[in-house]
C-alpha positions in Angstrom: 18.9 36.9 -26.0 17.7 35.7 -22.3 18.8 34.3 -19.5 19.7 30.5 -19.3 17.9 28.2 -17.3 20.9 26.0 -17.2 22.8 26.2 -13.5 25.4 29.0 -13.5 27.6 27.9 -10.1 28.2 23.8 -9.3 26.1 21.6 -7.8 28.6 20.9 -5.2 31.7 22.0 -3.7 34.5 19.8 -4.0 37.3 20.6 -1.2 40.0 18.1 -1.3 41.2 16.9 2.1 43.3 13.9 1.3 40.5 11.6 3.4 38.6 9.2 1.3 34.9 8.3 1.8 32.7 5.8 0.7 28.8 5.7 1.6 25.3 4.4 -0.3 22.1 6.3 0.2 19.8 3.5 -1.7 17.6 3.2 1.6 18.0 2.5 4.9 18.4 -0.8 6.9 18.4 -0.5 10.7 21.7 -0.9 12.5 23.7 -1.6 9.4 26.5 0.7 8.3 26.2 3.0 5.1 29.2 4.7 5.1 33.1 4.4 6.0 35.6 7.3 5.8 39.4 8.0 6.7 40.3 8.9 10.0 42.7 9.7 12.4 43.4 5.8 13.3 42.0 4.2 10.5 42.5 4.3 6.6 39.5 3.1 4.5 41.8 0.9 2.6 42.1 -0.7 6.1 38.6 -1.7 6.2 37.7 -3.6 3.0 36.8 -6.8 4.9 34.2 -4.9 6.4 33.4 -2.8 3.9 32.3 -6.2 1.7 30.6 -7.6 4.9 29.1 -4.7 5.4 27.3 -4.0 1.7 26.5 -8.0 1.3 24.7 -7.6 4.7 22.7 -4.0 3.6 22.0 -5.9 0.4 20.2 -8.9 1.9 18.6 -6.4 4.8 17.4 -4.5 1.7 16.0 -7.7 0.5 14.1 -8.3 3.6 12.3 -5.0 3.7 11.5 -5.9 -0.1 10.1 -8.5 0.6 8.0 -7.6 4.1 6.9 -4.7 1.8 5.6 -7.1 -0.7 3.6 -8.7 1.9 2.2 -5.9 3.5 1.0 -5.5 -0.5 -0.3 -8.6 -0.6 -2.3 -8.6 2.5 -3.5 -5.1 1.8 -4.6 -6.1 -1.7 -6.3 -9.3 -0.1 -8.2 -7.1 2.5 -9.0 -4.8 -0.2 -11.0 -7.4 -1.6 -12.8 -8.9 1.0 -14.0 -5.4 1.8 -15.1 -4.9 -2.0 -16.6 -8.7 -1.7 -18.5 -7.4 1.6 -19.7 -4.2 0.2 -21.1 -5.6 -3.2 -22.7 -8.6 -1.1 -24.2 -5.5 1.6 -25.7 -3.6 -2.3 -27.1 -6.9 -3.1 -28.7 -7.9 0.0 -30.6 -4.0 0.0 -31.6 -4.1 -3.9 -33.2 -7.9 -2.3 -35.0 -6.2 0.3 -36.1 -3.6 -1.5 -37.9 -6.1 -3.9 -39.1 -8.1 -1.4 -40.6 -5.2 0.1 -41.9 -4.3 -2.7 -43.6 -8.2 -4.0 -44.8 -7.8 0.1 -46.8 -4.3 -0.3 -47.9 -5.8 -3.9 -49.0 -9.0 -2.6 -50.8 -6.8 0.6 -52.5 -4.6 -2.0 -54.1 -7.7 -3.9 -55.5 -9.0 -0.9 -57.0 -6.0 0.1 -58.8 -5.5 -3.2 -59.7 -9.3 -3.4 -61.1 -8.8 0.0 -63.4 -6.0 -0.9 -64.7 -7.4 -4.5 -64.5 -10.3 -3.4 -65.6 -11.4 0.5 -66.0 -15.2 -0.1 -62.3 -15.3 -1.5 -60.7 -14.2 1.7 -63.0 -16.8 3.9 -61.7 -19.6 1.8 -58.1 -17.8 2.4 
């Protein structure tokens, strides 16, 4: 009927070589360990001391870069809105002047005319 979307060959390749491997790809912590595998001198099953060590250490590094991320966050969010703060204050403070300018030329204007009907007002003035 048509060709099928599905995958026709596997993802992956499996070879079997007898050497066992374990590793985590979740993120990466500097300078810990994310992977252990048989070698020529050392079976895996050698290493579960330091395997434990290894993954309770990742997990709390992991921890710490969730938390410095949370406060790079925070501090971003908080600068975010100090700069929103600042820019609505900078809008306000231009609509002010733009009235003021405005009452100034009004006020200007009324002199002006009061002037010219009326001399006498501007003396007392």
């Amino acid at each position: 009927m048509g060709i099928p979307f599905d995958r026709v060959y596997p993802e992956w390749d499996y070879i079997r070589t007898g050497q066992l491997s374990l590793n985590y790809e979740n993120g990466y912590v500097d300078g810990l360990r994310r992977s252990w595998n048989d070698g020529k001198r050392q079976r895996l099953e050698d290493l579960v001391e330091g395997i434990t060590t290894g993954i309770i250490a990742y997990a709390a590094g992991l921890k710490v870069k969730s938390e410095e991320a949370a406060r790079r966050q925070r501090s971003w969010d908080r600068r975010s809105r100090v700069s929103a703060r600042a820019r609505k204050r900078h809008e306000r403070e231009e609509e002010r002047h733009k009235i003021l300018a405005a009452i100034t030329q009004f006020v200007l204007v009324a002199v002006v005319y009061v002037s010219v009907i009326v001399p006498d007002v501007v003396a007392i003035l």
